[in-house]
C-alpha positions as CSV (number, residue, x, y, z in Angstrom):
1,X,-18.9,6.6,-50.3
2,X,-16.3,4.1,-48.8
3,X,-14.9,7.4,-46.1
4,X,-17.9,6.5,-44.1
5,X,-17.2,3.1,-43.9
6,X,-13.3,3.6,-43.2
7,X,-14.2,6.1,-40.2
8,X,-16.6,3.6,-38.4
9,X,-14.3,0.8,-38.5
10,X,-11.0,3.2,-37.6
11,X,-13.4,4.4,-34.5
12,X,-14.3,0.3,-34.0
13,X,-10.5,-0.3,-33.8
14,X,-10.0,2.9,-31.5
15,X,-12.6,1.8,-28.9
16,X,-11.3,-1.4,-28.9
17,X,-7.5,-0.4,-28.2
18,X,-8.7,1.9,-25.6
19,X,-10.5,-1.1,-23.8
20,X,-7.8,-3.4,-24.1
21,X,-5.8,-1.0,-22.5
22,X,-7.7,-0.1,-19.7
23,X,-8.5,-4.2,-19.1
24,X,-4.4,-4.4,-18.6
25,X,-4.3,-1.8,-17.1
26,X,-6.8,-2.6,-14.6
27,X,-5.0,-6.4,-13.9
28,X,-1.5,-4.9,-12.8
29,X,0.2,-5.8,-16.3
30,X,2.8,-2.2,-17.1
31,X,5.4,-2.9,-19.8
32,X,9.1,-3.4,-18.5
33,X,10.9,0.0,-17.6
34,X,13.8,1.2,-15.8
35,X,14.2,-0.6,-12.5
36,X,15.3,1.4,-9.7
37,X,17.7,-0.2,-7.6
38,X,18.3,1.1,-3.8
39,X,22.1,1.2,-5.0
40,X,24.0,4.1,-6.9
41,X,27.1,2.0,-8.3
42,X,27.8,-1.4,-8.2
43,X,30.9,-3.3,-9.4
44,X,30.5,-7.3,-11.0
45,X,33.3,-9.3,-9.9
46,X,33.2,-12.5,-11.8
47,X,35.3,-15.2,-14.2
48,X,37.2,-13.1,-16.6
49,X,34.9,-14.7,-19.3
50,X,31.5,-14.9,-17.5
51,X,29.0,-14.4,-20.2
52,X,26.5,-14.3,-17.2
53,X,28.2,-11.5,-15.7
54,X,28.2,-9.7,-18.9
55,X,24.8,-10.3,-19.7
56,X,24.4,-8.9,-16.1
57,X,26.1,-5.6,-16.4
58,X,24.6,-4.7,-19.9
59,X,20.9,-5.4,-17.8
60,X,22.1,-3.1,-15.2
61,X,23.3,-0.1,-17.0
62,X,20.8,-0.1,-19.6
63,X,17.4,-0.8,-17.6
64,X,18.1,0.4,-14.4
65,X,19.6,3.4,-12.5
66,X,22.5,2.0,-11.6
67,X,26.1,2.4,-13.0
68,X,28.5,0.4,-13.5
69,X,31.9,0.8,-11.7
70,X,35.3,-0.1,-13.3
71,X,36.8,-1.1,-10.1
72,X,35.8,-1.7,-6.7
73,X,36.7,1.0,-4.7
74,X,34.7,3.7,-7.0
75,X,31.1,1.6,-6.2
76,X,28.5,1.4,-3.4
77,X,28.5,-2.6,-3.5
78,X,30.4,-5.3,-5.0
79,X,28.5,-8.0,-6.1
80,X,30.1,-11.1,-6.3
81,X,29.1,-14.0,-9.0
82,X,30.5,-16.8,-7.4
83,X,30.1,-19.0,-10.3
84,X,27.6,-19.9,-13.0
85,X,27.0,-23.7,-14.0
86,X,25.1,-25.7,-16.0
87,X,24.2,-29.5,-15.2
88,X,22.3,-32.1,-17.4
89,X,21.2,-35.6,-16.1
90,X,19.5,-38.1,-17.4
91,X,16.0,-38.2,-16.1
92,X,14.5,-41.4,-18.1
93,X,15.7,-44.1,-20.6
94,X,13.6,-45.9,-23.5
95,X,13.2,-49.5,-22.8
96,X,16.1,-49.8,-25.0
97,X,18.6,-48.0,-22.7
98,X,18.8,-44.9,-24.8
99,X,18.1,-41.4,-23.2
100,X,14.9,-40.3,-23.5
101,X,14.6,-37.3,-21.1
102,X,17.3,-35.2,-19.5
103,X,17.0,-32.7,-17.0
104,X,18.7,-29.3,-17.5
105,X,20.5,-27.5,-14.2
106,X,21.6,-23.7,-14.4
107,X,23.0,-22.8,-10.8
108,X,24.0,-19.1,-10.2
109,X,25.9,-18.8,-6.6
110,X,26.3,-14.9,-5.6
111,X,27.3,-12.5,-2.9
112,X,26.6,-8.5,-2.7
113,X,28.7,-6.6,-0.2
114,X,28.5,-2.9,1.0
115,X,31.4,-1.3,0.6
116,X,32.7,-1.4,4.1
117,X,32.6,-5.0,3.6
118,X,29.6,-5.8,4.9
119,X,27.4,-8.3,3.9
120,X,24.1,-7.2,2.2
121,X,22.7,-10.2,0.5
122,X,24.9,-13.6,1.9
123,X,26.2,-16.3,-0.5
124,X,23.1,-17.7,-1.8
125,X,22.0,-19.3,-4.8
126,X,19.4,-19.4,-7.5
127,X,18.4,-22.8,-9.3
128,X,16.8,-23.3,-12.2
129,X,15.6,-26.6,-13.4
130,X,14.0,-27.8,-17.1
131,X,13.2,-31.1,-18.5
132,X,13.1,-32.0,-22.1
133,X,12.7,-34.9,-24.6
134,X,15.7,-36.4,-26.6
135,X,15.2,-37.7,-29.3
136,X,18.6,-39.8,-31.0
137,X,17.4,-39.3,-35.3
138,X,16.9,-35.3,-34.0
139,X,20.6,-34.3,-32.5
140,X,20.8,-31.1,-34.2
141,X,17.2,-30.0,-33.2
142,X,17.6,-31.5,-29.7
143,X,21.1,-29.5,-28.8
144,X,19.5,-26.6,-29.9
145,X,16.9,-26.7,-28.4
146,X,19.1,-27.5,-25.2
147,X,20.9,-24.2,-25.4
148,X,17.8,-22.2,-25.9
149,X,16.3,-23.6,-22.9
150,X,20.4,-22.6,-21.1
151,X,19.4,-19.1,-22.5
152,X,16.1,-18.7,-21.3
153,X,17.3,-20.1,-17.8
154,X,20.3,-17.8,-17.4
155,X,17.3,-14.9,-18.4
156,X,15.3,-15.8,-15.7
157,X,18.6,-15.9,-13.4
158,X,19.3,-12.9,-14.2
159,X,15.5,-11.4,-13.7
160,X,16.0,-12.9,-10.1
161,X,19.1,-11.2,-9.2
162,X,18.2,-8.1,-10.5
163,X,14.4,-8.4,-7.9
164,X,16.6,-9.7,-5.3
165,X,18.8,-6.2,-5.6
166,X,15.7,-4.2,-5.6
167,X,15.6,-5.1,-1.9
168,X,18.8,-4.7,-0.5
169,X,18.7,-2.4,2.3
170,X,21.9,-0.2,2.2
């Protein structure tokens, strides 16, 4: 007696999964896939340490169609991460002088070249800004939450750079 009951709300859930999906579908939203770049190989130079850079070349070879040369001479384009910063300033105090705001800088500066040296995308850079409350009895919580919000900025760096490679014209 409870089958009948099972297979009406498994057809319920059904129908409703299949109109969810066509209502995303129908506003533009696609999951993430491969992204296809307009480049074959492309070489990172960078600091010998730059986690950015790292973070950039593991995006690259595993979401896109790009790969990753060794050395310059064996890629398409050299692209050039000038440097990677972060910044913090104070943005407010209490009325007793002690911080109660800072505002959070990640600045990416970059350059690709072709490789006959040309210039395909020219030094530019990408700035990304976030403010947060401090809070003095909360370090712990408060630096933590600091480098999450470093994370999810050099994320959306990265996003940027890999969009603004979509469009280089070779």
């Amino acid at each position: 007696m409870t089958a009948p009951k099972h297979n009406g709300r498994r057809r319920f859930l059904l129908l409703a999964a299949g109109a969810a999906g066509a209502l995303l579908g129908g506003c533009g939203f696609r999951l993430r896939g491969d992204v296809s770049l307009p480049l074959q190989s492309i070489y990172i130079s960078a600091a010998e340490n730059s986690a950015f850079a790292a973070q950039l070349s593991r995006l690259l070879a595993g979401g896109s169609n790009v790969t990753i040369a060794s050395r310059p001479e064996e890629a398409e384009a050299i692209l050039e991460i000038l440097g990677d910063t972060r910044e913090k300033q104070i943005l407010t105090l209490t009325r007793a002088g002690t911080v109660a705001e800072f505002l959070l800088r990640y600045r990416v500066v970059y350059r690709l070249r072709g490789k006959d040296g040309r210039e395909l995308i020219p030094r530019s850079e990408i700035l990304i800004t976030r403010d947060y409350t401090f809070n003095n009895s909360q370090v712990l919580a408060k630096d933590a939450e600091e480098n999450l919000l470093y994370q999810d900025m050099q994320g959306d760096a990265l996003q940027q750079i890999v969009r603004r490679l979509r469009l280089v014209k070779t």
